[in-house]
LOSEBA-380720 format. One record per atom (N, C-alpha, C): x, y, z; atom name. Coordinates in steps of 0.02 Angstrom, whole numbers, plus 50000, padded with zeros to 5 digits. Each point is the difference from the previous one (the first is absolute). Layout:
N
R      x      y      z  atom
R      X      Y      Z    CA
...
***
This chain:
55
R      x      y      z  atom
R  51377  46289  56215     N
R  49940  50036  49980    CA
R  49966  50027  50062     C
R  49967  50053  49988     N
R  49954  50052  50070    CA
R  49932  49943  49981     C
R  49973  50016  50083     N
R  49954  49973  50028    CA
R  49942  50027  49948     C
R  49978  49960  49963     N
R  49937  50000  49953    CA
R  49947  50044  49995     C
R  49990  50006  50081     N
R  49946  50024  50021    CA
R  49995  50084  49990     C
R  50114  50023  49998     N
R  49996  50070  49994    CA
R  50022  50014  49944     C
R  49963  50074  49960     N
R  50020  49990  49948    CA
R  50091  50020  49988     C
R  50034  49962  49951     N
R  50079  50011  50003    CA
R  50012  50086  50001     C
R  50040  49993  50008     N
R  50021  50108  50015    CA
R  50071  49978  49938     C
R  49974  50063  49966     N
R  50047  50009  49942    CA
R  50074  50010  50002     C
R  50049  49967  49952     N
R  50077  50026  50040    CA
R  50023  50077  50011     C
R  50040  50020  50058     N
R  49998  50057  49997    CA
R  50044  50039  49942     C
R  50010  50050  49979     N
R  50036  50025  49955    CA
R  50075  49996  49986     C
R  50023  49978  50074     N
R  50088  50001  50006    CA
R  50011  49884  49972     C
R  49934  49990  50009     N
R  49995  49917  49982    CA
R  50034  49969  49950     C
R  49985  50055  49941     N
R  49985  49978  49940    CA
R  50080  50037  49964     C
R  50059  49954  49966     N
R  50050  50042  49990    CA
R  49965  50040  49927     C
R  49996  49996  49982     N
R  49941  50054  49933    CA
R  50047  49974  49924     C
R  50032  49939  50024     N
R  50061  49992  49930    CA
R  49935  49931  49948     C
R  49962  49985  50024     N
R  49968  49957  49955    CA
R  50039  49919  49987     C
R  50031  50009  50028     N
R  50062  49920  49990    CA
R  50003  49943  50044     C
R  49948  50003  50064     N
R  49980  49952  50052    CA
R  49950  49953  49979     C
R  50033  49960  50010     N
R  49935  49932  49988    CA
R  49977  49975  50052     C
R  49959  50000  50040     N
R  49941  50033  49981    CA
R  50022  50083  50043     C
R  49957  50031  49983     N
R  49993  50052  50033    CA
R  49959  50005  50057     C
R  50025  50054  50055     N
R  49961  49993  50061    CA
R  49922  50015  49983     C
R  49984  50033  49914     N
R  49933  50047  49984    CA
R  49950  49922  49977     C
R  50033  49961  49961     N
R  49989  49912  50008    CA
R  49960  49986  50032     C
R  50048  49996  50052     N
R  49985  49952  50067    CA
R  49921  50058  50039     C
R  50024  50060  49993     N
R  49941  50041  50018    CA
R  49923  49974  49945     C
R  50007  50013  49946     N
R  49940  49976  49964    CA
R  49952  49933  50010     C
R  50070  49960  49993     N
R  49978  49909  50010    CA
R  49971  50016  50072     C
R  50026  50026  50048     N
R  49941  49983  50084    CA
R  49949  50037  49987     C
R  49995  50077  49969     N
R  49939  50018  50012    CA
R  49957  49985  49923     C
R  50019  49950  49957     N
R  49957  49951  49961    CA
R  49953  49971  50038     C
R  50061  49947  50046     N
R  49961  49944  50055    CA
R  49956  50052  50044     C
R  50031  50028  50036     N
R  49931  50052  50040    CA
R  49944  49997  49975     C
R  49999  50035  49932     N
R  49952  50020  49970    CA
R  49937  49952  50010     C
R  50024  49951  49980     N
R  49983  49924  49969    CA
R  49968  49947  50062     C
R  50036  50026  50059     N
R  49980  49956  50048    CA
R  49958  50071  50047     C
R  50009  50062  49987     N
R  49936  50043  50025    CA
R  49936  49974  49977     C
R  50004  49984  49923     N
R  49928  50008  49967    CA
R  49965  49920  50032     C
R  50033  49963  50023     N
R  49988  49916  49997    CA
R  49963  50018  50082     C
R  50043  50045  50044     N
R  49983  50020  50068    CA
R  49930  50022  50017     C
R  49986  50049  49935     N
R  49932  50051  49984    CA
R  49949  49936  49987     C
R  50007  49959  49953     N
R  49959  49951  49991    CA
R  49982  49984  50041     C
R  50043  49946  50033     N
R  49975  49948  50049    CA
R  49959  50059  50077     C
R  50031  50049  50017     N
R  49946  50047  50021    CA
R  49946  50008  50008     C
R  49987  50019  49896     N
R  49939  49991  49986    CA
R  49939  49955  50000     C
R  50047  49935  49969     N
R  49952  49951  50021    CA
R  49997  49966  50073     C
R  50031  50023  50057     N
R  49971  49977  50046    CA
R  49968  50058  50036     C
R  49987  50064  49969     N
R  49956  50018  50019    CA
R  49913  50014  49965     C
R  50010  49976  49952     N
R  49942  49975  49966    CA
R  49976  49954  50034     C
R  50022  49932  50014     N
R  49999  49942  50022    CA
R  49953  49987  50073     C
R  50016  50076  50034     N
R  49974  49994  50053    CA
R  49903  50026  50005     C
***
């Protein structure tokens, strides 16, 4: 998995064989990290926030 901090970079076009028959697919594995991104951006923004309230 890419370093958390960046967001994942999508597979490139030659990545993906386009036949639908891979388990998982490289487009998968693309979604599921930038899920977690997502998920651990917003948790990032928080704690941010509240320590800059805090001060």
């Amino acid at each position: 998995m890419s370093n958390s901090h960046e967001k994942p970079l999508a597979p490139a076009d030659d990545d993906c064989c386009g036949g639908g028959a891979c388990n998982p697919c490289v487009w998968d594995g693309y979604y599921l990290e930038l899920q977690t991104w997502r998920i651990e951006e917003a948790k990032r923004r928080e704690q941010a926030e509240a320590e800059k309230n805090s001060e």
